[in-house]
C-alpha positions, 0 to 999 in steps of 0.5 A: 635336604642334601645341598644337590636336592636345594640346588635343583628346587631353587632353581624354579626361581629364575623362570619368571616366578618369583614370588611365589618361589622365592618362599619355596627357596626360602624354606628349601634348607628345612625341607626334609629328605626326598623320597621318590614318587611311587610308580602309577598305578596300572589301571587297564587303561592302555597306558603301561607304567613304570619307573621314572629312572628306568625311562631316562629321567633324573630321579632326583629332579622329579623327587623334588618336582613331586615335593614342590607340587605337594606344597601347593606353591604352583596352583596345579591341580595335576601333573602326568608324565609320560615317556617312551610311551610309558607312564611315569609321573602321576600326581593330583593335588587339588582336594577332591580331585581324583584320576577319574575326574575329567578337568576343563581343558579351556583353550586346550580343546582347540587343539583337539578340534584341529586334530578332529579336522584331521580325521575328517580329512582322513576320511576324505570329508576335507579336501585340505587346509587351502579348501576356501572356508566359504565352500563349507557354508552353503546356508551363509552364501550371502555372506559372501555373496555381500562381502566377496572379499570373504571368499579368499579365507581358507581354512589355513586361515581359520586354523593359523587364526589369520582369517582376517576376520576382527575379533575382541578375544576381551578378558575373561568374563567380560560381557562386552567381547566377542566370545559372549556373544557368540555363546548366546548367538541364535546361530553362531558360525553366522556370527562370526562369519558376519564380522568385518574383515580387517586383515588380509587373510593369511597376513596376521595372527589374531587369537580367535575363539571365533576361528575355533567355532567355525571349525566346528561348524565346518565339522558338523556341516561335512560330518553331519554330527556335532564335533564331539559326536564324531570324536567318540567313533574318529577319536575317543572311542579308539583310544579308550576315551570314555568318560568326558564332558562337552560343551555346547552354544545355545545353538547346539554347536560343539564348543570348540573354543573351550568346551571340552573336560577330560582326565588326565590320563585321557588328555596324555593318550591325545599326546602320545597319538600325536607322538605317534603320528596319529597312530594308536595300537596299529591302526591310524586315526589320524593321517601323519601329513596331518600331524606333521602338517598342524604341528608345524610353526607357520606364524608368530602369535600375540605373544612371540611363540609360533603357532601352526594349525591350533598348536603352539610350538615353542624352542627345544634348546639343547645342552651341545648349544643346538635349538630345535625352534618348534621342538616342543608342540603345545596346547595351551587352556585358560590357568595351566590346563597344557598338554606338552609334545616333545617328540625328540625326547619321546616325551609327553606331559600334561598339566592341569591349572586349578582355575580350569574347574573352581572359579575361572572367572575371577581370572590368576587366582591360583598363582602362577598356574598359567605359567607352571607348567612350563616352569615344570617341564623345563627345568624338573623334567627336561633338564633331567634327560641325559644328553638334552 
């Protein structure tokens, strides 16, 4: 490996995990010469491919990103790059794991919900992110009828995760947290519309699989179909989406909080729309108020990073000492499945963890797949664009 290759592998070693690529430092000096990833294949999917190089991203930066993902040092099942609104990396690492199978998204299918509340707003079922969460439940007006206090959530609050509401997100697979229950609830937007209120709504971040369930329920209740229903006629199906898995409680609602499975591919097109500002060969599917709107920074989350309306947003720094605060825009699942925006460099990114389909239960057992994609996007595919 020529000195320039070794530097760049080594420097995944300085974003927070060490362990795991200490060893690949380690063994860097033995690693052989790079050769560039192949260009993906055109598969008649509405995704033209091409070229990393020919898009502005450093190909040597993605030679060794390619090297280090075919190591298996970071737990990924799969990274997809796309650029100027052409595909340029695709790579699956998982045994098995192929372009066509659909990957769990985890919590990555909040953000897919907040785009579905778009569309519905587009269509004018919604009347706007103000609109009170209690004019949406008409078969639950004496909960709020009991609780008057309730009536001040919005659907602001839903989305921001500031409801108010008390919630025990718990660890994963802990039968005594909210989101068990939920699941088995006879009807679970009642569950968790009877949970005390504890903060003011609108005051504080509380991460909620709750929230995401309610705005299921406000889909299906303005819709008259389940959420993923009416993703297939406002979403999937105008942007080519066909195959996909949707999960659902046992009371029939779209899992909102995690349900949803898709392929790569399918997941990076849910990117490139909101690069698009919701507009997809022409016609548009979301309104741009909307995406501008969601994919704002309203308030810190749990762990320092802005949150707008089911969106992560973390800061995009720039070589010139400059920091765009909210210039990346997230979704974020359970174990690394993340779905990257950054809209100043035309870019959009998808990474999946591999404890989204084998074994997520058992918690970080593959790494550091929660973190990886970060580490990916940050210094393999970022730090290669000229002028960032």
């Amino acid at each position: 490996m020529s000195r320039g290759r070794l530097a760049l592998w080594c420097t995944a070693c300085v974003v927070g995990v060490p362990t795991a690529l200490s060893l690949a430092c380690a063994e860097a000096a033995t690693w052989p010469e790079l050769a560039q990833p192949s260009v993906p294949e055109e598969r008649g999917d509405g995704w033209p491919v091409g070229a990393a190089a020919d898009q502005g991203l450093d190909p040597e930066r993605i030679a060794v990103m390619d090297a280090l993902l075919e190591a298996g040092r970071l737990g990924i099942d799969a990274v997809l790059v796309a650029r100027n609104g052409t595909l340029v990396y695709e790579g699956y690492f998982a045994p098995g794991f192929s372009p066509d199978d659909p990957h769990h998204l985890a919590s990555g299918t909040k953000s897919v919900v907040s785009l579905l509340v778009g569309a519905a707003l587009g269509r004018g079922l919604i009347e706007g992110p103000e609109q009170r969460v209690s004019a949406f439940f008409p078969e639950h007006a004496d909960i709020f009828a009991a609780e008057p206090e309730k009536r001040d959530i919005t659907l602001a609050d839903v989305l921001t995760m500031t409801a108010g509401l008390r919630w025990d997100e718990g660890a994963v697979g802990d039968r005594e947290q909210d989101d068990f229950y939920m699941r088995s609830a006879q009807d679970a937007a009642r569950y968790v519309l009877e949970k005390p209120l504890v903060d003011e709504p609108g005051s504080r971040f509380l991460y909620s699989g709750g929230c995401s369930t309610l705005l299921a329920a406000i889909l299906r209740n303005v819709t008259g179909v389940q959420a993923d229903t009416f993703a297939e006629g406002a979403l999937f199906g105008p942007l080519g989406i066909e195959k996909y898995r949707w999960g659902h409680f046992d009371d029939g609602l779209a899992e909102a909080d995690g349900g949803l499975h898709l392929r790569g591919r399918d997941f990076l097109k849910l990117g490139q729309l909101v690069l698009q500002q919701g507009t997809w060969n022409g016609r548009e599917l979301i309104p741009a108020s909307w995406i501008v709107e969601s994919t704002r920074a309203r308030i810190a989350s749990h762990n320092g990073i802005r949150y707008g309306y089911h969106w992560w947003m973390y800061a995009l720094h720039r070589s010139d000492g400059t920091v765009d605060p909210q210039g990346v825009v997230m979704a974020s699942g359970f174990g690394g499945q993340k779905l990257f925006v950054v809209p100043a460099m035309d870019l959009v990114m998808v990474t999946f963890g591999c404890t989204g389909e084998r074994g997520w239960l058992t918690g970080y057992d593959c790494g550091y797949a929660h973190d990886a994609g970060e580490l990916v996007l940050y210094n393999y595919v970022l730090k290669g664009i000229e002028g960032l």
